[in-house]
mmCIF file of the N, C-alpha and C atoms, coordinates in Angstrom:
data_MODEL
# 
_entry.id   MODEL 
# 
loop_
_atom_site.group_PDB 
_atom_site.id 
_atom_site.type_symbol 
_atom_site.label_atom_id 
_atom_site.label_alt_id 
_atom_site.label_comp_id 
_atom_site.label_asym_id 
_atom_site.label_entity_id 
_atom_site.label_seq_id 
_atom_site.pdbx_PDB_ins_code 
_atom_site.Cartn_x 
_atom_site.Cartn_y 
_atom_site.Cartn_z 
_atom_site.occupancy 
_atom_site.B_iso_or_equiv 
_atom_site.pdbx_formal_charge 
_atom_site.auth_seq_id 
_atom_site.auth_comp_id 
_atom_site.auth_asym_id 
_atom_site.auth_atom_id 
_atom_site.pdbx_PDB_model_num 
ATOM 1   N N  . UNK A 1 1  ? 97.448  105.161 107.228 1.00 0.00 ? 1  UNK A N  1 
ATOM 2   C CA . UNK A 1 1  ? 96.986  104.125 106.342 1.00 0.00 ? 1  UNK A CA 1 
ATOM 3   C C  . UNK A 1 1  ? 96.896  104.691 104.937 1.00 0.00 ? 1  UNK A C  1 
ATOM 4   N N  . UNK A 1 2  ? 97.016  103.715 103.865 1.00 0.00 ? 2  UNK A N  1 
ATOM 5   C CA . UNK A 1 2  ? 97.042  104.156 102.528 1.00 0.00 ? 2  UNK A CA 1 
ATOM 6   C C  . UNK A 1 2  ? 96.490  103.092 101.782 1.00 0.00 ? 2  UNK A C  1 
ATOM 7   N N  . UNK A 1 3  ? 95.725  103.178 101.050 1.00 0.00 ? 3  UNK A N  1 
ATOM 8   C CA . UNK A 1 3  ? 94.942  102.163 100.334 1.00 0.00 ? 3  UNK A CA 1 
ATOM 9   C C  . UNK A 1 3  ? 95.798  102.800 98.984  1.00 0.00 ? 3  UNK A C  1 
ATOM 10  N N  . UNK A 1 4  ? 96.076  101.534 98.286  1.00 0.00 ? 4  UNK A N  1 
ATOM 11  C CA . UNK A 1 4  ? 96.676  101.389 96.899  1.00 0.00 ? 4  UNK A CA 1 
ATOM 12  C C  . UNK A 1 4  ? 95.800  101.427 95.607  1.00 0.00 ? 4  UNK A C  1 
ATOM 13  N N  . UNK A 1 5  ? 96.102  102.816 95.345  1.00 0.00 ? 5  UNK A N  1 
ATOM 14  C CA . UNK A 1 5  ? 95.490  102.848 93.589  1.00 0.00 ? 5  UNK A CA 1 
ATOM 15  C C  . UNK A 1 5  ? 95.281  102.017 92.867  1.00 0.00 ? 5  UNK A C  1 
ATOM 16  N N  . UNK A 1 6  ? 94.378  101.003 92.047  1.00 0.00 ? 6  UNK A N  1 
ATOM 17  C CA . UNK A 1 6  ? 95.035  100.001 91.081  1.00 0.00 ? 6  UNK A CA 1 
ATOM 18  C C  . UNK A 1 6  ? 94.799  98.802  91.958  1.00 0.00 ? 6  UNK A C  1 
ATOM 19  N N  . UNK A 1 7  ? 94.805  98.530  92.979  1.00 0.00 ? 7  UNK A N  1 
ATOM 20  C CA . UNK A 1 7  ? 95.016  97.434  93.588  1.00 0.00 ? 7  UNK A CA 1 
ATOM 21  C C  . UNK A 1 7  ? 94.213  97.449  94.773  1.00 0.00 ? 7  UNK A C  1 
ATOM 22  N N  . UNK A 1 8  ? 93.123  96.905  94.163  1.00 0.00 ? 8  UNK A N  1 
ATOM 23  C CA . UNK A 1 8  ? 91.455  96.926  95.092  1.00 0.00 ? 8  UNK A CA 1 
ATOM 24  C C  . UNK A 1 8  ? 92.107  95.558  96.197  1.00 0.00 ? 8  UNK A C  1 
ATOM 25  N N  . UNK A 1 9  ? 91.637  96.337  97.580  1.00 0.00 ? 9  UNK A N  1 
ATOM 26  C CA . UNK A 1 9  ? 91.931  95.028  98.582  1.00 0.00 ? 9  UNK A CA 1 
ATOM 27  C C  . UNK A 1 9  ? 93.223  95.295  99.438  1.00 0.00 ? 9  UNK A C  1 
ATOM 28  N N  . UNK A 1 10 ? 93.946  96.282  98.938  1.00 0.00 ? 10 UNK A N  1 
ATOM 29  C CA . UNK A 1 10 ? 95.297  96.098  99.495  1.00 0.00 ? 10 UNK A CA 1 
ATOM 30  C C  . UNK A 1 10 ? 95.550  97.294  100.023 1.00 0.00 ? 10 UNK A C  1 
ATOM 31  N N  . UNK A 1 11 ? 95.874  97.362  101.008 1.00 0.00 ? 11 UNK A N  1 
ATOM 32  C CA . UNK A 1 11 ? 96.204  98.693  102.447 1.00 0.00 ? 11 UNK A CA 1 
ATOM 33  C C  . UNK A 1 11 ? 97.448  98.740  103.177 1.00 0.00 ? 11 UNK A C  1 
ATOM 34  N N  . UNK A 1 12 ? 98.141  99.824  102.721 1.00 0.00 ? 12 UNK A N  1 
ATOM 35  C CA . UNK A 1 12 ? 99.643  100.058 103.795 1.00 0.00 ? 12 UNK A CA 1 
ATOM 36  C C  . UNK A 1 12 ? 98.995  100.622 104.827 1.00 0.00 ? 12 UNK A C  1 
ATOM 37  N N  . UNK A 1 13 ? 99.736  100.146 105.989 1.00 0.00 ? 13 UNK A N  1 
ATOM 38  C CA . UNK A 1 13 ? 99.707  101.356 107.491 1.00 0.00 ? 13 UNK A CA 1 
ATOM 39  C C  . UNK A 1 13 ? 101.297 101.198 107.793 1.00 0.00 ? 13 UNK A C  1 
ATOM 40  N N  . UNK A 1 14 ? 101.298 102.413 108.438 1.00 0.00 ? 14 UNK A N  1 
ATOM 41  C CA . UNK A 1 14 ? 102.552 103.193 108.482 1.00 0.00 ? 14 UNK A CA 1 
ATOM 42  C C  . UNK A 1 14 ? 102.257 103.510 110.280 1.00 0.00 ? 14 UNK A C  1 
ATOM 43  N N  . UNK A 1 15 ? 102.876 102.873 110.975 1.00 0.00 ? 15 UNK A N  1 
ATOM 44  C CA . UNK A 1 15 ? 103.029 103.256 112.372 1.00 0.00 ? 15 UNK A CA 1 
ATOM 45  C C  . UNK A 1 15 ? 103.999 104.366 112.686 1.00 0.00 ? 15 UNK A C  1 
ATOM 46  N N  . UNK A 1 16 ? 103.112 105.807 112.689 1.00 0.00 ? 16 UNK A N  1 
ATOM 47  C CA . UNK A 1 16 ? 103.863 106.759 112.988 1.00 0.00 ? 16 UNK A CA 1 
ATOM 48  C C  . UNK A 1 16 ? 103.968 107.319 114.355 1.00 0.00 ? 16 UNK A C  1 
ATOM 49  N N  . UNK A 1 17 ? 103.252 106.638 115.820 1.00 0.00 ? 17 UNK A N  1 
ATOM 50  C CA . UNK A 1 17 ? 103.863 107.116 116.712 1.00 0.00 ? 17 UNK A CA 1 
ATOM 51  C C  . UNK A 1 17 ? 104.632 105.975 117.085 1.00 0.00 ? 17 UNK A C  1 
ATOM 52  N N  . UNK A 1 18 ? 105.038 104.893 116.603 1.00 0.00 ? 18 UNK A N  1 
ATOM 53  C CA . UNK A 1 18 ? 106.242 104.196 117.121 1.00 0.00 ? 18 UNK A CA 1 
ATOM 54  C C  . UNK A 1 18 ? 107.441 104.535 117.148 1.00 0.00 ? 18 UNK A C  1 
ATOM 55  N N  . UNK A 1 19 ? 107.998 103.372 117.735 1.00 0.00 ? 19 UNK A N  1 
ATOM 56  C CA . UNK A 1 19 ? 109.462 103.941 118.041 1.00 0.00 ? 19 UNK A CA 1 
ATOM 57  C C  . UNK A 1 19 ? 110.693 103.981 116.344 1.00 0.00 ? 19 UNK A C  1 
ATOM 58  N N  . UNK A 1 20 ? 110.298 102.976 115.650 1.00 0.00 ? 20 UNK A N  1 
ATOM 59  C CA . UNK A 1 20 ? 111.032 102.720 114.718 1.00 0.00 ? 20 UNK A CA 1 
ATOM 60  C C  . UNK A 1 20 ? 110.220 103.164 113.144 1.00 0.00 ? 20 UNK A C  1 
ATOM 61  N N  . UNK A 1 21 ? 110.809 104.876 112.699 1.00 0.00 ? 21 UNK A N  1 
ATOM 62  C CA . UNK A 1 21 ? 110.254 105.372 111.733 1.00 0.00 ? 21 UNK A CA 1 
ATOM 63  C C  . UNK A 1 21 ? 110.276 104.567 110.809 1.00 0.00 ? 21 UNK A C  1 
ATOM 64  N N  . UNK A 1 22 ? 109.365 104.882 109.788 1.00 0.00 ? 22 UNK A N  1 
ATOM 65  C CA . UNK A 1 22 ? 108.819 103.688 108.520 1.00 0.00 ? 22 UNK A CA 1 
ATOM 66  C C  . UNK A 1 22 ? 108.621 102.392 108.779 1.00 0.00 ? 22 UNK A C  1 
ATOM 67  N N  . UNK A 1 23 ? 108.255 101.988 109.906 1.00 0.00 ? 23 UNK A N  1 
ATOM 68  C CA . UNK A 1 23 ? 107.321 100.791 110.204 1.00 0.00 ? 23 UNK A CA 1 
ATOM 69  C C  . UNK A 1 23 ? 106.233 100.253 110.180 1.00 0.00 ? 23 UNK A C  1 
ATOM 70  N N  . UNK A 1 24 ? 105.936 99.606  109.945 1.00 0.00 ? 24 UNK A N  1 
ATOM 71  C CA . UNK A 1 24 ? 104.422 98.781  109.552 1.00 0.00 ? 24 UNK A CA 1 
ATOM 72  C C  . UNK A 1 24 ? 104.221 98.089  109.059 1.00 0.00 ? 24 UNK A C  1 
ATOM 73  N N  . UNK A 1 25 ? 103.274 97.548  108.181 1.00 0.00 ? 25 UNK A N  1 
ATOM 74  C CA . UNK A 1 25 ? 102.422 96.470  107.749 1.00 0.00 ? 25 UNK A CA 1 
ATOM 75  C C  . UNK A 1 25 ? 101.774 96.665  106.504 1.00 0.00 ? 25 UNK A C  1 
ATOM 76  N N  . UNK A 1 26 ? 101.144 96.069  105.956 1.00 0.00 ? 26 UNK A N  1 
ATOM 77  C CA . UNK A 1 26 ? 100.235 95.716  104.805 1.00 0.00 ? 26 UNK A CA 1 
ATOM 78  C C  . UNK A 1 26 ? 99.190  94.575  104.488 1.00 0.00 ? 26 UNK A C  1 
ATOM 79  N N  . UNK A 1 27 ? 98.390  94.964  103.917 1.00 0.00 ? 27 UNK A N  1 
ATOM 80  C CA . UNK A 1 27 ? 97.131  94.003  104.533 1.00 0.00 ? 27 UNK A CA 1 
ATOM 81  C C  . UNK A 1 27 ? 96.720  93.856  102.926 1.00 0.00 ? 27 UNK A C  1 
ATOM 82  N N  . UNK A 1 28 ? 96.182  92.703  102.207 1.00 0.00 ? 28 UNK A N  1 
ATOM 83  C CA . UNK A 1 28 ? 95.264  92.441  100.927 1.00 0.00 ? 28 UNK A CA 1 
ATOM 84  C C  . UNK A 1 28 ? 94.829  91.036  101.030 1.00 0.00 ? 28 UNK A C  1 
ATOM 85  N N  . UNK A 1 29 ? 93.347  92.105  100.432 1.00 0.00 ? 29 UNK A N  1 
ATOM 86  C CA . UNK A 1 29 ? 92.426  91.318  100.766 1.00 0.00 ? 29 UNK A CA 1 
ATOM 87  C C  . UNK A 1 29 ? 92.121  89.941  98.967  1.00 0.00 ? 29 UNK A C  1 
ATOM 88  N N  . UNK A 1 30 ? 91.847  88.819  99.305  1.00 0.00 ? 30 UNK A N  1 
ATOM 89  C CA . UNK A 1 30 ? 91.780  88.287  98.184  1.00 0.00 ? 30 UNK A CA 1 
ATOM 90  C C  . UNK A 1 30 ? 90.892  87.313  97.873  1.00 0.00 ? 30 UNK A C  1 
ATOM 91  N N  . UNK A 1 31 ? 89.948  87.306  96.956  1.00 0.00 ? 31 UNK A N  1 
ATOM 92  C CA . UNK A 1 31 ? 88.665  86.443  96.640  1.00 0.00 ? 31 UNK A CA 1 
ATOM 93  C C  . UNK A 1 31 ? 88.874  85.034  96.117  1.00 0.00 ? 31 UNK A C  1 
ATOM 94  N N  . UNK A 1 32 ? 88.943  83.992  95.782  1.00 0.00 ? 32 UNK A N  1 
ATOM 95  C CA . UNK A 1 32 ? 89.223  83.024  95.466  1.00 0.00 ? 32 UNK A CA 1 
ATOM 96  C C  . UNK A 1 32 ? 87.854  82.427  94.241  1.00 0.00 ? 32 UNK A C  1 
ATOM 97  N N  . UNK A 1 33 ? 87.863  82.248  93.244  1.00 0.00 ? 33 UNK A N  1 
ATOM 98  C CA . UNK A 1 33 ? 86.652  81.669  92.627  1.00 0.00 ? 33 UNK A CA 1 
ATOM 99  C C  . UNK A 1 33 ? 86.858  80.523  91.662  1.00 0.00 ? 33 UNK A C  1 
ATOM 100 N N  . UNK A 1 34 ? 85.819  79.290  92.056  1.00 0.00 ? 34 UNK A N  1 
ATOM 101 C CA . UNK A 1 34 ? 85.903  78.418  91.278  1.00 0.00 ? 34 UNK A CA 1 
ATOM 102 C C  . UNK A 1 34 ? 85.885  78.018  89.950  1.00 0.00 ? 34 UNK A C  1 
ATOM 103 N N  . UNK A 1 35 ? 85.527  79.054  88.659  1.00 0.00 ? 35 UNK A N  1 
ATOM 104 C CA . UNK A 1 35 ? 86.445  78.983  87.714  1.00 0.00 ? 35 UNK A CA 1 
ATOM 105 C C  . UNK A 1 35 ? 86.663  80.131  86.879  1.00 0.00 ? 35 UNK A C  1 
ATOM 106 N N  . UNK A 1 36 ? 87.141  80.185  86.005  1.00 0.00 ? 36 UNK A N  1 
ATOM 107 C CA . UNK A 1 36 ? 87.123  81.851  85.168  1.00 0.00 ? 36 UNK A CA 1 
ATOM 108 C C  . UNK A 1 36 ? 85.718  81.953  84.854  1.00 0.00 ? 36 UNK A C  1 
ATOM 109 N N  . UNK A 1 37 ? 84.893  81.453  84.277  1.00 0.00 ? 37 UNK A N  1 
ATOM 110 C CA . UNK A 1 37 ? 83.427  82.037  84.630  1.00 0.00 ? 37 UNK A CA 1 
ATOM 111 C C  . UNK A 1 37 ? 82.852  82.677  85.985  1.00 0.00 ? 37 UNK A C  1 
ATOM 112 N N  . UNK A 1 38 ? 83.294  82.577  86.779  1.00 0.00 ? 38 UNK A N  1 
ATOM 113 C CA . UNK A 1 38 ? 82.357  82.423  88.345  1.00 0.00 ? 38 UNK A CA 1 
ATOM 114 C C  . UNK A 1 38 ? 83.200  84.240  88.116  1.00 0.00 ? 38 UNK A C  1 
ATOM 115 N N  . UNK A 1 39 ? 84.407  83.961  87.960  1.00 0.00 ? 39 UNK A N  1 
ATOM 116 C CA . UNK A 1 39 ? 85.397  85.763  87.875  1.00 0.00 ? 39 UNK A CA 1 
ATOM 117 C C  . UNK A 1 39 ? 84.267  86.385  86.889  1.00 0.00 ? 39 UNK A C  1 
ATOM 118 N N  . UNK A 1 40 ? 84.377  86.029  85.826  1.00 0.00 ? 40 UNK A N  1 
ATOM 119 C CA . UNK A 1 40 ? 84.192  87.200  84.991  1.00 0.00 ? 40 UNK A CA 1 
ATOM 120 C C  . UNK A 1 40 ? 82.849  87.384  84.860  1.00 0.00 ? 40 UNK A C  1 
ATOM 121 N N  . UNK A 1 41 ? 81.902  86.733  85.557  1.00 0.00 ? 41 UNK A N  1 
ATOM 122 C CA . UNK A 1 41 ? 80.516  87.258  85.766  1.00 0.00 ? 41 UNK A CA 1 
ATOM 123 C C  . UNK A 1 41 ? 80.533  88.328  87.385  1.00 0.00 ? 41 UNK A C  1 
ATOM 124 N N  . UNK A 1 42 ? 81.266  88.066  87.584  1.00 0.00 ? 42 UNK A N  1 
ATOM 125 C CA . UNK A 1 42 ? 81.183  88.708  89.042  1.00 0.00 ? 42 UNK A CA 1 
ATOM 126 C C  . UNK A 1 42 ? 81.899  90.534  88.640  1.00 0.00 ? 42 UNK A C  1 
ATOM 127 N N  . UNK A 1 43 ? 81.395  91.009  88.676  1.00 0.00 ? 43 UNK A N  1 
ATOM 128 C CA . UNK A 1 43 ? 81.697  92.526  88.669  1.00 0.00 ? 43 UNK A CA 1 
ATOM 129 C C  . UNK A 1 43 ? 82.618  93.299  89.545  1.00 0.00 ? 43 UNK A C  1 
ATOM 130 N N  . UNK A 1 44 ? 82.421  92.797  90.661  1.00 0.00 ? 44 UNK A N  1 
ATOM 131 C CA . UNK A 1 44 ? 83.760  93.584  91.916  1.00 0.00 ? 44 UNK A CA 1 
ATOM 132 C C  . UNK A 1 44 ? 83.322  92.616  93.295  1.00 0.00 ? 44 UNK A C  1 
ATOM 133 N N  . UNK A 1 45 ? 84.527  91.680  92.734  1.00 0.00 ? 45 UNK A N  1 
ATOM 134 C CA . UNK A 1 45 ? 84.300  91.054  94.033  1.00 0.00 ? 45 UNK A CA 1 
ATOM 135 C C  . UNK A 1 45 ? 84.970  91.245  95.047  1.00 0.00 ? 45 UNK A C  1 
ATOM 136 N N  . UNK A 1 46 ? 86.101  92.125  95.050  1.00 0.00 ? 46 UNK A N  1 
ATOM 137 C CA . UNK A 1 46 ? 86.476  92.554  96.308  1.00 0.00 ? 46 UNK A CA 1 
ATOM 138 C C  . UNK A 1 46 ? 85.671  94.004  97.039  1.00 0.00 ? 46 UNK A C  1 
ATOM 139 N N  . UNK A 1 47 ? 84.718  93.558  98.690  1.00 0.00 ? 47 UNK A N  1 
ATOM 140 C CA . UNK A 1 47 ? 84.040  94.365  98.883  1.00 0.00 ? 47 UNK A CA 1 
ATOM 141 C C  . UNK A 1 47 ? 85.187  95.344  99.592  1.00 0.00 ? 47 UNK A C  1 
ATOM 142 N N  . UNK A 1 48 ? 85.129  96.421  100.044 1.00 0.00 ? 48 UNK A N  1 
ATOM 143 C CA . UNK A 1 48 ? 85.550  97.769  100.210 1.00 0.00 ? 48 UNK A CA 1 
ATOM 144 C C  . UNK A 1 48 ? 86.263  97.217  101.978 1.00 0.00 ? 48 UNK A C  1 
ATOM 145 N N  . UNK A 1 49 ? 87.393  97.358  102.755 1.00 0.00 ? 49 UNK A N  1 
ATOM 146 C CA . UNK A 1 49 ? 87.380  96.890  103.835 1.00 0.00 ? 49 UNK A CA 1 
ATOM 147 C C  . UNK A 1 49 ? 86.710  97.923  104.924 1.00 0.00 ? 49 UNK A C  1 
ATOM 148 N N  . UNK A 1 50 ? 86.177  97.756  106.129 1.00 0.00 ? 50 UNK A N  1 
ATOM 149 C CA . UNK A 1 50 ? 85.569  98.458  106.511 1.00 0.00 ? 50 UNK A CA 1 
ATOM 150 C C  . UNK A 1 50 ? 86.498  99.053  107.678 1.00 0.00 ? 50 UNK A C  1 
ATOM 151 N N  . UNK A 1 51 ? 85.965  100.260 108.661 1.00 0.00 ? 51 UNK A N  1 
ATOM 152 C CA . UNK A 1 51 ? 86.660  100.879 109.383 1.00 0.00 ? 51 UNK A CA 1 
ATOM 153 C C  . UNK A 1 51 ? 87.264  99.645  110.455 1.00 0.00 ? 51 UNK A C  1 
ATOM 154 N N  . UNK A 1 52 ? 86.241  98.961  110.918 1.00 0.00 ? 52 UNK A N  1 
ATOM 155 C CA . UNK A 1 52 ? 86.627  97.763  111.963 1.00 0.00 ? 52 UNK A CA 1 
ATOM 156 C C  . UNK A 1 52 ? 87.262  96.798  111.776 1.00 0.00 ? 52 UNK A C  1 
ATOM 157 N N  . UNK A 1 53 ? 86.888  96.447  109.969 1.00 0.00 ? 53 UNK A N  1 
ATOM 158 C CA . UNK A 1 53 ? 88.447  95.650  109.762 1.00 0.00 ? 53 UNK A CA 1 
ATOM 159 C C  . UNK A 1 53 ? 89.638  95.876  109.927 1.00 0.00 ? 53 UNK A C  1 
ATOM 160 N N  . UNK A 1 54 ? 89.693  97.572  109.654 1.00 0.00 ? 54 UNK A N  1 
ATOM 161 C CA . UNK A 1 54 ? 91.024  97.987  109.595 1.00 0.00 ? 54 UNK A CA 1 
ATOM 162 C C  . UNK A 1 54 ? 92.035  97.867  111.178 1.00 0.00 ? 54 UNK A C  1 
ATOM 163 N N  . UNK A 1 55 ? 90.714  98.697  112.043 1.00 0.00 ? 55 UNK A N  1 
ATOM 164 C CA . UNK A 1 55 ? 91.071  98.469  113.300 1.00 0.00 ? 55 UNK A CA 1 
ATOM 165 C C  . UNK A 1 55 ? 91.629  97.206  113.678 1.00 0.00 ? 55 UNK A C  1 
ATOM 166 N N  . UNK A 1 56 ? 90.749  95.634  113.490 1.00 0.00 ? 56 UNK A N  1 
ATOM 167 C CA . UNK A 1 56 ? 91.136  94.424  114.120 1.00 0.00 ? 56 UNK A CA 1 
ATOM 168 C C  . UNK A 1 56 ? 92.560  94.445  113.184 1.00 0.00 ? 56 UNK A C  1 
ATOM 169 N N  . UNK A 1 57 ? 92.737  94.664  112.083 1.00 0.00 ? 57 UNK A N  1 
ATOM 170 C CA . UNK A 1 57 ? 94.397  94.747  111.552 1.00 0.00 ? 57 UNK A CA 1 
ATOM 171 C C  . UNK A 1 57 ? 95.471  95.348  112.288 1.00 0.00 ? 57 UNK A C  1 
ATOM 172 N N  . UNK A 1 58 ? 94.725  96.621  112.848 1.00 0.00 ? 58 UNK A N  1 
ATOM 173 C CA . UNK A 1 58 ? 96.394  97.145  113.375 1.00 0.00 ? 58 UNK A CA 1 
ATOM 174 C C  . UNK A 1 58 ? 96.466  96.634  114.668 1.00 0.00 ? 58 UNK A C  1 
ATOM 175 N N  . UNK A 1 59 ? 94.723  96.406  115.391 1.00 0.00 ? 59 UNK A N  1 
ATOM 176 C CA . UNK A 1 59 ? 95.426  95.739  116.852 1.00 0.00 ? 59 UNK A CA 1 
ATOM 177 C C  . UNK A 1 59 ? 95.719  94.170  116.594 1.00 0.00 ? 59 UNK A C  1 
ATOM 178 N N  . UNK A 1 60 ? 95.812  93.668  116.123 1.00 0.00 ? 60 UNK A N  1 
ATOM 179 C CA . UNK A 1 60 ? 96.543  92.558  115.428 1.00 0.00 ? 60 UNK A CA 1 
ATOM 180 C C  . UNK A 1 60 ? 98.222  92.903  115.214 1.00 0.00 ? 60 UNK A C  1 
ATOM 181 N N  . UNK A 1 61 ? 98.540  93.977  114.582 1.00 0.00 ? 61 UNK A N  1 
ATOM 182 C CA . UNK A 1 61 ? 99.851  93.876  114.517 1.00 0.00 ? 61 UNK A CA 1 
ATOM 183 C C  . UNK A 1 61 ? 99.915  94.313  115.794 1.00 0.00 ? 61 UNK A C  1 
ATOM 184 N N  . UNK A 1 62 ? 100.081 95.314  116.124 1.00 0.00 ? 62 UNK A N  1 
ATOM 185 C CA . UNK A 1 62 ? 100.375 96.037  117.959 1.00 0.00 ? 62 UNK A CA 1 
ATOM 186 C C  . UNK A 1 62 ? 100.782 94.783  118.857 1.00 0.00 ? 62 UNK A C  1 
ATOM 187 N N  . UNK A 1 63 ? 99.705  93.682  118.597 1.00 0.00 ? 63 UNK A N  1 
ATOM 188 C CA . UNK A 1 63 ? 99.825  93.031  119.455 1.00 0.00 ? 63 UNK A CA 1 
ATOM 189 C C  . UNK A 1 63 ? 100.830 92.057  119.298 1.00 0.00 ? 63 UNK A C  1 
ATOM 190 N N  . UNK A 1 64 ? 101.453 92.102  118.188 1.00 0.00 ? 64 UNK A N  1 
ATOM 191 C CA . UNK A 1 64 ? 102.687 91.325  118.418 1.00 0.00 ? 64 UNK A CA 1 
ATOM 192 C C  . UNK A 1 64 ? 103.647 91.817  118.391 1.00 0.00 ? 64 UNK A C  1 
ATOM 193 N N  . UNK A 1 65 ? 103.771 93.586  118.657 1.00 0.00 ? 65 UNK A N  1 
ATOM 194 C CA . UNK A 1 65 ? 104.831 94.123  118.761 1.00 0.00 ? 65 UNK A CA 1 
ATOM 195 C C  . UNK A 1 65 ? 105.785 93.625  119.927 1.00 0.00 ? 65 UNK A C  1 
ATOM 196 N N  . UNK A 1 66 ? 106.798 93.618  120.133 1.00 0.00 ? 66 UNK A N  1 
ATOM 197 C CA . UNK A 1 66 ? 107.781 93.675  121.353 1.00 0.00 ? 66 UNK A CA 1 
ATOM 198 C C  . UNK A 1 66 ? 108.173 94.652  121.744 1.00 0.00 ? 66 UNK A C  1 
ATOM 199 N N  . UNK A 1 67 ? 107.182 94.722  123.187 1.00 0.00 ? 67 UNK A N  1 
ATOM 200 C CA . UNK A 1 67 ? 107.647 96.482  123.498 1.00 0.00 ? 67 UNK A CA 1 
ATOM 201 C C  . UNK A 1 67 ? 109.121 96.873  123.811 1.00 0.00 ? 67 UNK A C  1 
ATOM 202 N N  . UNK A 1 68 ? 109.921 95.723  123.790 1.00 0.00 ? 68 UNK A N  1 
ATOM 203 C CA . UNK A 1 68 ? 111.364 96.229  123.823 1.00 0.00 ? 68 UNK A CA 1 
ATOM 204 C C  . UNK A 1 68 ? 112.140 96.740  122.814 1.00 0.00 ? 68 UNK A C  1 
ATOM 205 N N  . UNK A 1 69 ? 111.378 96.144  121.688 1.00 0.00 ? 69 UNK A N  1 
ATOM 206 C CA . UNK A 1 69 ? 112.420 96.756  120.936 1.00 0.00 ? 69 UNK A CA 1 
ATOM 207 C C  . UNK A 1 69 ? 111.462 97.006  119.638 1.00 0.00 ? 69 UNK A C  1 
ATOM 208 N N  . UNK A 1 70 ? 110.295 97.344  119.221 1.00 0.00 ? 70 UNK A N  1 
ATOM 209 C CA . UNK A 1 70 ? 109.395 98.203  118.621 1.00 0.00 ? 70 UNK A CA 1 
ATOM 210 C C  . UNK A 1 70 ? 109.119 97.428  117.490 1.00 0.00 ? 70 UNK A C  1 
ATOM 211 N N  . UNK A 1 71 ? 109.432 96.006  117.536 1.00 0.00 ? 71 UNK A N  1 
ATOM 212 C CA . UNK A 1 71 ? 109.601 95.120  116.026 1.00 0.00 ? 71 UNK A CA 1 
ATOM 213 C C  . UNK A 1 71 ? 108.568 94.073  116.808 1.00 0.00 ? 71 UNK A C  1 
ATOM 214 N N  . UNK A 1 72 ? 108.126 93.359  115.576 1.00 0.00 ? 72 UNK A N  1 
ATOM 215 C CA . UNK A 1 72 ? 107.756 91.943  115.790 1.00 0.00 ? 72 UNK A CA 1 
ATOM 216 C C  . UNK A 1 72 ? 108.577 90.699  116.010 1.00 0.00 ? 72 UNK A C  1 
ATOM 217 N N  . UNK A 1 73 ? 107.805 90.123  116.535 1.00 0.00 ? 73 UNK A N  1 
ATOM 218 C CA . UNK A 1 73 ? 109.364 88.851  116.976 1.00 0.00 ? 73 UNK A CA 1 
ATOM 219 C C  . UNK A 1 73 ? 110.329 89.190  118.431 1.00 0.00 ? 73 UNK A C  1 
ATOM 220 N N  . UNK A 1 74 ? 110.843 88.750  118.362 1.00 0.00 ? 74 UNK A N  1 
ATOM 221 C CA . UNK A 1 74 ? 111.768 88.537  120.018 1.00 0.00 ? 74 UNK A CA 1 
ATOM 222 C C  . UNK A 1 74 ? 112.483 89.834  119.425 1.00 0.00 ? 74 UNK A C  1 
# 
């Protein structure tokens, strides 16, 4: 896993004991606010993701791997 410099919210994982090198996913996270005031009083609104989020992310992808052929999808 690699969390992106610069870009609060957003996480590569890199499935390195799979079958198909440089595979994986990416995950960002994103706040929505009702108007440019509600933003620019708010200081950091993206909170930090936690270890268990990360987890329900990758068994989320896993689980739609196809164990035949190491991809998502048929």
């Amino acid at each position: 896993m690699r969390l992106r410099p610069g870009e609060p919210g957003a996480c590569d994982y890199n499935w390195v004991s799979g079958p198909n090198k440089g595979y994986g996913f990416s995950s960002f996270q994103h706040t929505a606010f009702g108007s440019i005031q509600d933003r620019a009083s708010t200081p950091s609104a993206i909170e930090p993701i936690t270890v268990d989020e990360h987890r329900e992310s990758i068994r989320d992808f896993l689980g739609q791997i196809n164990s035949e052929t190491g991809y998502i999808g048929d």
